[in-house]
C-alpha positions in Angstrom: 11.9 -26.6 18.2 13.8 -29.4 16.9 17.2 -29.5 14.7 15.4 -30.6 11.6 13.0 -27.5 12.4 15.6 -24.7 13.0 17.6 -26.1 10.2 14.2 -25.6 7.8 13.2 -22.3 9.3 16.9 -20.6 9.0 17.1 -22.1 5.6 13.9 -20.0 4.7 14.7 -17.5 6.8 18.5 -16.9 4.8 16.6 -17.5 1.6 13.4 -15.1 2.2 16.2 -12.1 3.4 18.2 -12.4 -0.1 15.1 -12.6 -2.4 13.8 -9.5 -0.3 16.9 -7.4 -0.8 17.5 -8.4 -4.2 14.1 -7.1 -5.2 14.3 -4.4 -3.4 17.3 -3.5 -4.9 16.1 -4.2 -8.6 13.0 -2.2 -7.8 14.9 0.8 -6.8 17.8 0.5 -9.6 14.6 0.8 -12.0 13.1 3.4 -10.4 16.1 5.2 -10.3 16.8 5.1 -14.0 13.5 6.5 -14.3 13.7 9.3 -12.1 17.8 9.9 -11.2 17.7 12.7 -13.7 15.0 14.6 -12.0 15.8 13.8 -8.5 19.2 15.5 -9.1 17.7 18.9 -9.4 16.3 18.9 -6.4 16.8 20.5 -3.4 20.6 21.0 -3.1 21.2 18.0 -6.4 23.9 15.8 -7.3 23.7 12.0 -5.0 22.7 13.1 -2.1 19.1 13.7 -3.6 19.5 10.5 -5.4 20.2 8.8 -1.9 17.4 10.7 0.1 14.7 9.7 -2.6 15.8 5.7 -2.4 15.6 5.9 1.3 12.5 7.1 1.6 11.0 4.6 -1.2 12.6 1.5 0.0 10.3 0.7 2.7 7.6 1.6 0.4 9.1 -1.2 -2.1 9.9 -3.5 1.0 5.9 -3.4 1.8 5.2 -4.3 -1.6 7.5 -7.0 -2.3 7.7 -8.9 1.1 5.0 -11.2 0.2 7.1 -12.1 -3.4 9.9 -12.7 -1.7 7.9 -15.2 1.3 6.7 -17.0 -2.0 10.2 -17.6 -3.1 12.2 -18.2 0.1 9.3 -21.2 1.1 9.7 -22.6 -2.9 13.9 -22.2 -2.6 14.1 -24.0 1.0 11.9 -26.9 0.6 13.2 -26.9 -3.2 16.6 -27.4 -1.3 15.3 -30.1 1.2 13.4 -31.8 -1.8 16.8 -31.9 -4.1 19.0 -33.1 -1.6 16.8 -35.5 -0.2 17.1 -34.3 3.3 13.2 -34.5 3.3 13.0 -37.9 2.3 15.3 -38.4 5.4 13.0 -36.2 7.5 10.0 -38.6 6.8 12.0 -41.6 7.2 12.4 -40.2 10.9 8.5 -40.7 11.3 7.6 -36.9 10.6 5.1 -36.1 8.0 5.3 -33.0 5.7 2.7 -31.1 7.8 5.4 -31.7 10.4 7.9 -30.4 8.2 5.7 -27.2 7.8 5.6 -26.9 11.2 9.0 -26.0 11.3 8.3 -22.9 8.9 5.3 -21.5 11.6 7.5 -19.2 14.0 9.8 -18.0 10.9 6.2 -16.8 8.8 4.6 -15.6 12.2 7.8 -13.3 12.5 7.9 -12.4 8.8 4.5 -11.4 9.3 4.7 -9.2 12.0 7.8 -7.6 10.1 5.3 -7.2 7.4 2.1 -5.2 9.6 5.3 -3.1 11.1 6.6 -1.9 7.9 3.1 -1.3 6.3 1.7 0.4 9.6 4.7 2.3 11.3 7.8 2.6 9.2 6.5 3.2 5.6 3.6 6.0 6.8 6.5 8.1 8.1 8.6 7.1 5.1 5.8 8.6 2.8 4.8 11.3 4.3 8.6 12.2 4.5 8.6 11.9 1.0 5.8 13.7 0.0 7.2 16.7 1.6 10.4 16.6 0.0 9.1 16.2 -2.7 6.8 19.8 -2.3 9.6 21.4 -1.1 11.9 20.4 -3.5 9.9 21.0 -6.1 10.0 23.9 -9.3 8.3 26.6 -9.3 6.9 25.6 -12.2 6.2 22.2 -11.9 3.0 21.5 -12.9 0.1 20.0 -10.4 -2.9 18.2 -11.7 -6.2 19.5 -9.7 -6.9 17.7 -6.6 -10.1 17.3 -5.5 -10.9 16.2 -2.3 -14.2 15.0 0.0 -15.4 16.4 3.5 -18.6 14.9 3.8 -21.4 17.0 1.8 -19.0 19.2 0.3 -16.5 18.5 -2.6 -13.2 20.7 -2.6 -10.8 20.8 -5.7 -7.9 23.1 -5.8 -4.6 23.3 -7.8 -2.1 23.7 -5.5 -1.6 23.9 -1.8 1.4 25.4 0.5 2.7 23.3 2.9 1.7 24.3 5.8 -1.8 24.1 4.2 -2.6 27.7 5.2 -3.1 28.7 1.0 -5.0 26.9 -1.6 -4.8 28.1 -5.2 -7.5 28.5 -7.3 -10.0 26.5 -5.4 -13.5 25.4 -6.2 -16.4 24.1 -4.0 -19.2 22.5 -4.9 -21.5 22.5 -1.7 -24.2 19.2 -1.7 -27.4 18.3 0.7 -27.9 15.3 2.0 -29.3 13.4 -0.5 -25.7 14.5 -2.6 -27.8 17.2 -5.1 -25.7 20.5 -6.0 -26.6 23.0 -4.2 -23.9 25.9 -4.9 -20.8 26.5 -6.8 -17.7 28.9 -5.2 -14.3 29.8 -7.4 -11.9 31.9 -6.4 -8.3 32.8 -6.8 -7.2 31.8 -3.9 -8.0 30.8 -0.2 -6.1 32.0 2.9 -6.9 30.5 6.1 -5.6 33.4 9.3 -7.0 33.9 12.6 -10.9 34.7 11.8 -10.6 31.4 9.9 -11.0 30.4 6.3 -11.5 33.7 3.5 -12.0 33.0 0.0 -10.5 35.8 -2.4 -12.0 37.3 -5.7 -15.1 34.8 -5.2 -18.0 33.9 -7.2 -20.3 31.9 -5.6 -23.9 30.5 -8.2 -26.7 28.8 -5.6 -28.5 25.9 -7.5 -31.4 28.9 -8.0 -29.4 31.1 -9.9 -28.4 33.4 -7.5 -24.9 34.9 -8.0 -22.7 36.6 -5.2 -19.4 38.2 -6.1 -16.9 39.4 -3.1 -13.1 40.2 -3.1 -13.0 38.9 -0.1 -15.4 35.8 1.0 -15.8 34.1 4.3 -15.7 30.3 3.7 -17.6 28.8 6.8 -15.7 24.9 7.0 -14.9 22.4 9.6 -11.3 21.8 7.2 -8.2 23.5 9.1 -4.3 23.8 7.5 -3.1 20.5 9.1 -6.4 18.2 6.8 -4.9 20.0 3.8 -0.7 20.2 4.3 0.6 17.4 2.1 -2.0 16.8 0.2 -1.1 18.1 -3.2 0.5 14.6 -2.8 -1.8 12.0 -1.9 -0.5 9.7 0.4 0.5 6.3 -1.1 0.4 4.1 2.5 -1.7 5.0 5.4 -1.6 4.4 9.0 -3.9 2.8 11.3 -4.7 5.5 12.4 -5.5 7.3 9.9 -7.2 5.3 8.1 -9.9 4.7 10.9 -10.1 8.3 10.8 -10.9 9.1 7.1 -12.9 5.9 7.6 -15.1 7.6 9.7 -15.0 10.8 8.2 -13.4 12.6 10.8 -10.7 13.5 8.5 -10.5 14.9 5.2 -9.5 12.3 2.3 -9.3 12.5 -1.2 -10.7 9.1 -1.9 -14.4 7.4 -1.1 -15.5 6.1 2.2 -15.4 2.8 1.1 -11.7 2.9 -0.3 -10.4 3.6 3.1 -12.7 1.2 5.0 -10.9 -1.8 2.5 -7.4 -0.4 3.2 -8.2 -0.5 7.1 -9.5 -4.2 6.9 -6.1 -4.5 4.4 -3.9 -3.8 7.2 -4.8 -7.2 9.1 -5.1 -9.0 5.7 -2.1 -8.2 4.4 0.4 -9.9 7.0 -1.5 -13.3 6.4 -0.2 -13.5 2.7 3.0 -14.2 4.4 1.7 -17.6 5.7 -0.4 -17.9 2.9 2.7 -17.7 0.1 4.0 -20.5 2.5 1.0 -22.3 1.6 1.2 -22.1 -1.5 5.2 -23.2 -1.8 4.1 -26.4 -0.1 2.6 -28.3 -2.4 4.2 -26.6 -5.9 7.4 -27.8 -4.3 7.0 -31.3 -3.5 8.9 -33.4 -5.8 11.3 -31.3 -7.5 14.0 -33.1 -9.1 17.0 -30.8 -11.3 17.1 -27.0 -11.3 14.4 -27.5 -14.5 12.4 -28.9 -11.9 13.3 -25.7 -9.3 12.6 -23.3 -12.1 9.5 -24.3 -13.6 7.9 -24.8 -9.9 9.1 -21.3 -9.1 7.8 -19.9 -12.1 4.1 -22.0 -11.6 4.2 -20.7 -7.8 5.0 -16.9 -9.2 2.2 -17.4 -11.4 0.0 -18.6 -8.6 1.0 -15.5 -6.2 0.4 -13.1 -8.9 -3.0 -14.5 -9.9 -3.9 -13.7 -6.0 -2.2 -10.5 -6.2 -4.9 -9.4 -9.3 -7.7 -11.0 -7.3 -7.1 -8.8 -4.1 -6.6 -6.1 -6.1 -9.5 -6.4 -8.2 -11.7 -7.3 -5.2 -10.4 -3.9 -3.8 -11.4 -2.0 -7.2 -15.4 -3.4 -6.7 -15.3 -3.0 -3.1 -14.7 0.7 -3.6 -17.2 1.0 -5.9 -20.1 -0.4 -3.7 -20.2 -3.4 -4.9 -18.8 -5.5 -2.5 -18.8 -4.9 1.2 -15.0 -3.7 2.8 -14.7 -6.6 5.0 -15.1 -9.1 2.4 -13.2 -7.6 -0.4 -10.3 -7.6 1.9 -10.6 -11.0 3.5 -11.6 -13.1 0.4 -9.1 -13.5 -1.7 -6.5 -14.3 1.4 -9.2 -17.1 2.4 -10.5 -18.4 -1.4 -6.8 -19.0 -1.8 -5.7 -20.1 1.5 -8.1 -23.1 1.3 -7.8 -24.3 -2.1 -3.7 -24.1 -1.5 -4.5 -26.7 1.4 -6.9 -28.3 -0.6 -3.8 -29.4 -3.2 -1.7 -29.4 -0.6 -3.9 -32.4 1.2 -4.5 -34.0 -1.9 -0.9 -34.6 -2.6 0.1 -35.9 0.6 -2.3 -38.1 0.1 
């Protein structure tokens, strides 16, 4: 790596690490002012509940907003070189701006990889953290929406669920066949799972032929155990690996479709390459910036660009888990679509 490489890459590299924290930090302060009020009667109150709920969101925010701040850093830096005309200098040297890209390669690849660590190892744990927290922090009389749930033919709703996932409250199962037709209805007050397995109490079970059984106590034959429920009153926000190639292939319980989770497992490779891809884009919007008019309106053309992919990945997720679109292709799209008409520009400029 040459001089006029390192001094590129640590210029983005300075610039990507402020924009990320400054976010970050504006995300939380907003967050907070939402929710300070009700953190503080939590657990045992007062800041340190405040600080315990920021810690475990920020590498939820840092997932989120990593790709934002790539954008800006790779817009600021060759903004910089641009201004200054340090990159006319560069070229004069005999390097062309692909060459001058070059430079940016190991910083993205590295930002990247930071990127796929924090989305599949640090902000699973971070969540699931959270989530529990958050259940055992809560009011006794905070209210729970119904949560219903999927394990393969059968459909499970219930309004609240111990942490240890041992008790469900006022559950309701809907059993299905094979071809996803009704085929009987359970409520009960509650479901306690001991050492004879799972028993459903003050039951009324209606078969699809009318047939009605009423027990105080009913046996609830299921392959679901405490751990596939424990947390979930709470769906997770971020998954790992893992996990998702699990409730992919429905070895786990999940609370969303088959199809959700086989576009958030193809998301997990995706996702690191908007790193390079926000790079991409920064190339070309920055080229020839002249003033700080010039900076801002290219920064606010390159946000504009970033958040137009941003709505296409997430609306090619929204099809994609509605069957319209295949997993692999709502995930990879979007990335690609943009990534070639960014060098597209970006080749028709230099030339």
């Amino acid at each position: 790596m040459t001089l006029a490489d390192r001094y590129l890459a640590r210029l983005f590299a300075t610039r990507f690490a402020a924009c990320l924290l400054g976010f970050a930090a504006v995300v939380l302060l907003l967050d907070l002012l939402e929710n300070a009020t009700a953190m503080m009667t939590r657990g045992e109150g007062g800041l340190g509940a405040v600080a315990t709920y920021a810690g475990l969101r920020l590498p939820l925010v840092l997932v989120q907003l990593v790709p934002i701040a790539a954008l800006v850093g790779a817009l600021l830096a060759l903004a910089r070189v641009g201004q200054t005309l340090e990159l006319v200098a560069i070229k004069a040297a005999g390097r062309s701006y692909y060459r001058v890209l070059a430079g940016l390669v190991p910083v993205a690849l590295a930002v990247a990889a930071l990127h796929f660590a924090l989305n599949d190892l640090v902000a699973p744990d971070a969540d699931r953290a959270l989530r529990v927290w958050l259940e055992r922090t809560a009011e006794p009389d905070e209210d729970i929406e119904r949560l219903w749930v999927r394990d393969r033919g059968t459909i499970l709703a219930f309004e609240g669920v111990d942490p240890d996932g041992r008790w469900l409250s006022a559950p309701l199962i809907v059993e299905r066949d094979a071809a996803g037709v009704a085929t009987a209805r359970t409520e009960a007050r509650a479901a306690e799972h001991g050492e004879g397995g799972w028993v459903l109490l003050d039951a009324t079970r209606v078969a699809a032929d009318g047939t009605v059984t009423r027990a105080a106590r009913l046996p609830w034959a299921t392959r679901i155990v405490p751990d596939d429920l424990a947390g979930l009153a709470r769906p997770a926000q971020v998954y790992a690996l893992a996990d998702l190639a699990a409730l992919r292939d429905d070895a786990r319980l999940g609370t969303r479709t088959r199809a959700f989770y086989q576009v958030q497992w193809h998301e997990k490779f995706a996702a690191p390459l908007a790193v390079p891809l926000m790079i991409l884009i920064a190339a070309p919007v920055a080229r020839g910036v002249r003033g700080r008019a010039g900076t801002l309106g290219r920064l606010v053309f390159g946000g504009a660009v970033a958040f137009c992919y941003l709505l296409g990945d997430g609306l090619a997720q929204v099809v994609a888990e509605a069957g319209v679109l295949p997993p692999a292709l709502a995930a990879w799209a979007p990335t690609l679509v943009f990534a070639a008409a960014a060098g597209a520009v970006l080749v028709a400029t230099e030339e």
